[in-house]
C-alpha positions as CSV (number, residue, x, y, z in Angstrom):
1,X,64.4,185.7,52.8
2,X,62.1,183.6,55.3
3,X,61.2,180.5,53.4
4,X,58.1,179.0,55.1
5,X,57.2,175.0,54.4
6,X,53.6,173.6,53.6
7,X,55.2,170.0,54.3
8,X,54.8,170.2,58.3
9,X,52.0,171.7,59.8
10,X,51.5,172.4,63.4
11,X,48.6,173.4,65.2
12,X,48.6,175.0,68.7
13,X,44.8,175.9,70.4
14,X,43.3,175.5,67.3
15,X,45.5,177.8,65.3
16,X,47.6,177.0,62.4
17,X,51.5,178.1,63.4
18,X,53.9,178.6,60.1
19,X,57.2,176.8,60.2
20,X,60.5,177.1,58.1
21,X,63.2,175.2,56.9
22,X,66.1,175.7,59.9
23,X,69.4,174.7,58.7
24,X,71.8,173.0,61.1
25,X,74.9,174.9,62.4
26,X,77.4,171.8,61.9
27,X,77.8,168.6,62.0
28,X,78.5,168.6,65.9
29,X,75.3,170.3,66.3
30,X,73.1,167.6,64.0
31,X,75.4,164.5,65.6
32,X,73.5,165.9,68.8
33,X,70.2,166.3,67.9
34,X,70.0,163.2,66.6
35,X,71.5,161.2,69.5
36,X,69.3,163.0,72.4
37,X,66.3,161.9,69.8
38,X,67.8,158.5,69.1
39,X,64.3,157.3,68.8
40,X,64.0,159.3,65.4
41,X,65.5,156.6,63.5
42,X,62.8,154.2,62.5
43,X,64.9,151.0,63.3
44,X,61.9,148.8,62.4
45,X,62.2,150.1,58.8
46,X,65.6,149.3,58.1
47,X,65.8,145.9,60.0
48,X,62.8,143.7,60.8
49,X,64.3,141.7,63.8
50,X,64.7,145.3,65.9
51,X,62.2,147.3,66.9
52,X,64.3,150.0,69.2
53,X,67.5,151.0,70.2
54,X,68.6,150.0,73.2
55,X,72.5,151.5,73.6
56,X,73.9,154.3,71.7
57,X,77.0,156.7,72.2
58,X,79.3,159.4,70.1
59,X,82.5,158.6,68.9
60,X,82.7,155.0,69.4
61,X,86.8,154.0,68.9
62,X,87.6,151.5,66.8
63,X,91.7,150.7,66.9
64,X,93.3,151.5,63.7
65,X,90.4,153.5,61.8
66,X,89.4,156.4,64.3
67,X,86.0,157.2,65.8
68,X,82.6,156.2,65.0
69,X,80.3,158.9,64.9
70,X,77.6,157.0,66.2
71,X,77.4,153.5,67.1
72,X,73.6,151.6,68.1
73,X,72.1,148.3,69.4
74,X,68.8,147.3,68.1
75,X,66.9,144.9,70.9
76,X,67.2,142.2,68.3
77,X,71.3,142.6,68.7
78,X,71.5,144.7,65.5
79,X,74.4,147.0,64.9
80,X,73.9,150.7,63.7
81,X,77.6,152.4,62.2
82,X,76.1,156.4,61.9
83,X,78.1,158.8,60.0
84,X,76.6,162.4,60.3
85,X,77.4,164.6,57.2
86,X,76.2,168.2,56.3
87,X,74.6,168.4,52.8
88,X,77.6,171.1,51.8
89,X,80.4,169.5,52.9
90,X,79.4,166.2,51.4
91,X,81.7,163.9,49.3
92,X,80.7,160.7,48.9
93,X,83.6,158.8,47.4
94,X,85.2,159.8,50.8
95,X,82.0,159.4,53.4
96,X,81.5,155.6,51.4
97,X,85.6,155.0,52.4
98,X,85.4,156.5,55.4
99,X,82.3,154.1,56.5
100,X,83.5,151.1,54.9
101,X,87.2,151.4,56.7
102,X,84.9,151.7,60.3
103,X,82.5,148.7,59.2
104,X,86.0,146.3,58.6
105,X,87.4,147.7,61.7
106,X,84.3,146.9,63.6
107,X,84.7,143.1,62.1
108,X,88.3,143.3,63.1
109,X,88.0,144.4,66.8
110,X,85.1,142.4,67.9
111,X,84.3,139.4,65.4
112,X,83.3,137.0,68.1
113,X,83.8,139.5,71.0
114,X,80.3,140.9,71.1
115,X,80.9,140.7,75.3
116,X,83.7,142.9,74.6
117,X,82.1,145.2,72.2
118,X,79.2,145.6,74.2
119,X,80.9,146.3,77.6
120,X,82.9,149.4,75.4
121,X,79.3,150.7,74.9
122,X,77.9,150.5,78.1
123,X,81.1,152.1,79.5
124,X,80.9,154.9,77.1
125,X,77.0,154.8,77.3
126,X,75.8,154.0,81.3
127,X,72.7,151.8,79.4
128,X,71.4,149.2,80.7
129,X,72.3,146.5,77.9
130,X,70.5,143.1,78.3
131,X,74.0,140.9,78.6
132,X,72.3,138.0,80.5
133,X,69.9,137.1,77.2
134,X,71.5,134.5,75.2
135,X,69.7,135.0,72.2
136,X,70.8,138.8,72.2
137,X,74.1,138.0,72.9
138,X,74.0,135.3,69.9
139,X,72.6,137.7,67.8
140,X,75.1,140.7,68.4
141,X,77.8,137.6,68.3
142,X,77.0,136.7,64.7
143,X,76.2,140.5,63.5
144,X,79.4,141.5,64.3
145,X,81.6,138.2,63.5
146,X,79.7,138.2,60.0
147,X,79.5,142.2,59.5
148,X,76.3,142.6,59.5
149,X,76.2,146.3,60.2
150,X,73.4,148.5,58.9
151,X,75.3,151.4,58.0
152,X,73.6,154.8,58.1
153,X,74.6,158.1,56.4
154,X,73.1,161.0,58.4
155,X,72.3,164.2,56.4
156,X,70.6,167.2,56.6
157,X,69.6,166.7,52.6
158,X,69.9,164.2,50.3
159,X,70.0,164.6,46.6
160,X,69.5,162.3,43.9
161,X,73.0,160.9,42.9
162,X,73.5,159.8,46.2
163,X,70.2,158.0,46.6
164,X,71.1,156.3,43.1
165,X,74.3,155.3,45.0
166,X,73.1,154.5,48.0
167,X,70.5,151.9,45.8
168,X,73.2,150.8,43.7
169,X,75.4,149.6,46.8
170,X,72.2,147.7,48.2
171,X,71.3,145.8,44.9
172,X,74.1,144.7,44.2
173,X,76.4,144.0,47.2
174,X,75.6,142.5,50.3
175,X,76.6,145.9,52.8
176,X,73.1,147.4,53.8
177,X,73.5,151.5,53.5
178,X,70.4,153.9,54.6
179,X,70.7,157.4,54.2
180,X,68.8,159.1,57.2
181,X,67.7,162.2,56.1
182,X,66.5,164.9,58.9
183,X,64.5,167.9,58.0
184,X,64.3,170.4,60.5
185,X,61.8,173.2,60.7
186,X,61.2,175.7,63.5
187,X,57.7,177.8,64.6
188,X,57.5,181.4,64.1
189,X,60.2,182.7,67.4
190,X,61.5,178.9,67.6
191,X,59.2,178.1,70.4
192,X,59.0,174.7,69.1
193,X,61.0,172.4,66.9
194,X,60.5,169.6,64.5
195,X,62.9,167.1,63.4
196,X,61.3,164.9,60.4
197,X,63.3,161.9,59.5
198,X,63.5,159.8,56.0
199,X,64.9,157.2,54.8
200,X,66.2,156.3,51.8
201,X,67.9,152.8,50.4
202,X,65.4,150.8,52.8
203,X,63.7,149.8,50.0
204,X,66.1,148.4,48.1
205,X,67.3,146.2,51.0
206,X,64.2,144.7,51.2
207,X,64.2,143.2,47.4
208,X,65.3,139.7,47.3
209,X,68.4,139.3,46.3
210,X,71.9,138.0,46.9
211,X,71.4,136.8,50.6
212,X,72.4,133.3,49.8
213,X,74.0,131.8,53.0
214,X,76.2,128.7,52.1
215,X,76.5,125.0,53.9
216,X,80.1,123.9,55.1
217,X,80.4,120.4,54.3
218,X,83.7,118.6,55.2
219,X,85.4,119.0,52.0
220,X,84.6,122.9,51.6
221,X,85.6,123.7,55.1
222,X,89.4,121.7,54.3
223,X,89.8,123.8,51.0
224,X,89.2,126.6,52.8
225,X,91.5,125.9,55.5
226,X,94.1,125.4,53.0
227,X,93.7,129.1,52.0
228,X,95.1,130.3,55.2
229,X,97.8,132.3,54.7
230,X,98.7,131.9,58.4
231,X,100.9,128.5,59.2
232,X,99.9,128.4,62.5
233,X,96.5,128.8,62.2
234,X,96.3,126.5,59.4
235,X,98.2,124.0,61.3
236,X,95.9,124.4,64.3
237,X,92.7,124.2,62.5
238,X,93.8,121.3,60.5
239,X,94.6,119.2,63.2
240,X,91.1,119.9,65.1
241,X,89.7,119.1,62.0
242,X,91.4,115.7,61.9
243,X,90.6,114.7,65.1
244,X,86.6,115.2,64.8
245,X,86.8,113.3,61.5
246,X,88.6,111.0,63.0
247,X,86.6,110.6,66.2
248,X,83.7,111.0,63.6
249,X,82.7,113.8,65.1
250,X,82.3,116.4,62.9
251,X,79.2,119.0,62.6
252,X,78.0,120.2,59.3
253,X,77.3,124.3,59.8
254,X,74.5,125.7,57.5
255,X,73.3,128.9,56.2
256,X,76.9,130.8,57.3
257,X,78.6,133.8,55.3
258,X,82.0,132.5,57.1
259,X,83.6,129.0,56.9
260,X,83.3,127.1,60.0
261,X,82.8,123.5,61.4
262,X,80.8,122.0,64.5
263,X,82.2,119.1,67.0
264,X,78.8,117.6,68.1
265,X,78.7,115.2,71.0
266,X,76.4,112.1,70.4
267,X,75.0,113.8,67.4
268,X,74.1,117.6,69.2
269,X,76.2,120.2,68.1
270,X,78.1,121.8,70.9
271,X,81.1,124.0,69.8
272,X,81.9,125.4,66.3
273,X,85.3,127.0,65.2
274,X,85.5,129.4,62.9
275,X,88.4,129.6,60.3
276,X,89.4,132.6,62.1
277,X,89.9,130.6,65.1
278,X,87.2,131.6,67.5
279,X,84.7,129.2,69.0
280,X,81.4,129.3,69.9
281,X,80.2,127.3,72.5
282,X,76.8,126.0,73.3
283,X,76.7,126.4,77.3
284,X,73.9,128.1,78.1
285,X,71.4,126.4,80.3
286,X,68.9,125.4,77.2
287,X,71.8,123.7,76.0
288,X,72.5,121.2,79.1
289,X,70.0,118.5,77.5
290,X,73.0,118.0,74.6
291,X,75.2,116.8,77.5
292,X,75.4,113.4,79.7
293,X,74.7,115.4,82.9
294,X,74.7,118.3,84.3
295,X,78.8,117.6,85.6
296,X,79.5,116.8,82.5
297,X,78.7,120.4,81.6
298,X,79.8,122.1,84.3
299,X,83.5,120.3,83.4
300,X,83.0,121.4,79.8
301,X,82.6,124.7,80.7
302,X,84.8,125.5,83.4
303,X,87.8,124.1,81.0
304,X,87.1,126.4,78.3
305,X,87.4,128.9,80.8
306,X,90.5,127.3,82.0
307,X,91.8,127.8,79.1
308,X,90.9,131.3,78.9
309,X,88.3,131.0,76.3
310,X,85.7,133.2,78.9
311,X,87.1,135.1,81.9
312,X,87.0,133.6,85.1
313,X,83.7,135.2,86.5
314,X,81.5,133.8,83.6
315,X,78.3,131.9,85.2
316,X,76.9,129.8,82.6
317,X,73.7,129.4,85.2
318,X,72.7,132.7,83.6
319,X,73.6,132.2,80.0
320,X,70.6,131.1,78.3
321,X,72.3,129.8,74.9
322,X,75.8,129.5,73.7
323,X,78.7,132.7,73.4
324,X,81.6,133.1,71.5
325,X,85.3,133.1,72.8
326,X,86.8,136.4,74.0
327,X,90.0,134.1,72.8
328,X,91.3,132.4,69.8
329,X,93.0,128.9,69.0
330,X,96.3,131.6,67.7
331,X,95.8,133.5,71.7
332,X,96.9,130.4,73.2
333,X,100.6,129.1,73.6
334,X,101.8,125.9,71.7
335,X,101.8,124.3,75.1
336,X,98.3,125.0,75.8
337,X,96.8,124.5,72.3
338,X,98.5,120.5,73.2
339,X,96.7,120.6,76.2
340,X,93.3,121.9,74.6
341,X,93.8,119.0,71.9
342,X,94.2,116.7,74.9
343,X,91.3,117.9,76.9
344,X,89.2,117.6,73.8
345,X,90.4,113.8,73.3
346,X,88.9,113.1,76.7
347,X,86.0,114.9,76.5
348,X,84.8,112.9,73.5
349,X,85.9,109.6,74.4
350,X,83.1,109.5,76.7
């Protein structure tokens, strides 16, 4: 039986036209729908610093854990993981693991390689991504190297025990999970569509609540070096360490959810190092005041890419703030990391 809806109403010349509930086919047919109306998710909503999305594509790879069904940039540089699931073929022990195995693959493949990341989607995609704005770039940088991924389940219905765990996650873990909820209706002879989205765990992720970012004094950032399971990393880490104590040197980081320390130079912070072993460097042009001249930062820059820390055709004239590595202190050889240590020495004797 024809089940008509008093939830949308839709008017044509004056007339009232009935709609009904239209049920989509699969999850193919919803995973397209929803990214030729990409606009339908109410980024704003779900994160404040967005207000659109700028790049989007289906089945993102991600090495190790499969496809993504959907992956999205927000203009702010947010990140958007979307799962598409059909109400009857839902189980959500397995959607939650599924979407948690993509979220830490994500983290894996592109911590500090938001370049990277972003290059995959434009390939895939053909958008025009805004690559030359630093503070985008910084933002997408950090989102990814910190997983902070807005992860959406998209569903043709959503009942109550997964809203409760969809709230549950939200209070009391750090993830962020929306449910996207897309009611479709049709006119009498489908001469017009509607697609009516909701949300549902937004709410929750706007409560106060365990955000806390920590500070990395000196002493934290050496225990946690010392957890390093990795010898060589350790090793490498330590000794950088050493040096900018020793050249007195050393950058306190603030309000990070991963350990890292700063080199500053004359007091202005520019390069941290994660405990993963990236860097982020502060080259862009607003950050040529932190150096003695303008040479000084050309030299800086065109070492690090030298060293293969940015690829060759990097222009720092159009980089606005600082970027992460595309490589890491365990990518380079034991005779280059000497040589890095070295170059370092120099740099800050000055």
């Amino acid at each position: 039986m024809m089940r008509y809806s008093d939830m949308v109403i839709v008017v044509r010349n004056g007339r009232r036209m009935h709609t009904r509930f239209k049920t989509f086919r699969n999850e193919e047919e919803l995973r397209d729908i929803l990214v030729s109306n990409i606009d339908a998710i109410p980024v704003s909503e779900i994160n404040e610093e967005d207000e659109s999305i700028v790049a989007w594509c289906k089945e993102f790879p991600v090495e190790g854990v499969g496809s993504i069904d959907i992956v999205a940039v927000g203009d702010g540089g947010g990140i958007y993981l979307i799962e598409t699931k059909l109400s009857r073929n839902f189980n959500r022990r397995e959607v939650i693991g599924q979407v948690l195995d993509y979220a830490a693959g994500m983290w894996k493949s592109f911590a500090r390689n938001g370049k990277v990341f972003l290059e995959m989607l434009k390939d895939r995609n053909g958008a025009d991504i805004p690559q030359e704005d630093g503070e985008f770039l910084r933002k997408v940088d950090e989102n990814l190297t910190e997983a902070n991924f807005n992860i959406l389940i998209a569903m043709d219905g959503v009942d109550e025990q997964t809203k409760t765990l969809i709230n549950f996650l939200n209070q009391f873990t750090d993830l962020k999970f929306i449910a996207l909820e897309l009611e479709r209706y049709a006119t009498e002879g489908e001469e017009q569509e509607i697609i009516v989205p909701r949300l549902h765990g937004e709410e929750v992720t706007k409560i106060p609540r365990a955000q806390y970012r920590p500070n990395w004094p000196l002493e934290k950032v050496e225990n946690e070096i010392q957890k390093i399971s990795d010898e060589k990393l350790k090793n490498r880490l330590s000794r950088i360490l050493e040096f900018a104590k020793r050249r007195n040197i050393f950058y306190q980081l603030k309000n990070r959810h991963s350990p890292a320390f700063g080199i500053a130079y004359r007091g202005k912070l520019i390069l941290s190092i994660g405990t993963d072993g990236g860097l982020f460097a502060y080259i862009g042009q607003n950050e040529i005041k932190k150096y003695p001249s303008v040479d000084a930062w050309k030299g800086f820059v065109q070492s690090l890419k030298d060293f293969g820390f940015y690829p060759p055709d990097f222009n720092s004239e159009t980089q606005r703030d600082g970027r992460g590595s595309q490589r890491k202190l365990n990518d380079l050889s034991d005779d280059e990391f000497e040589r890095f240590l070295k170059f370092l020495d120099e740099f800050f004797k000055n």
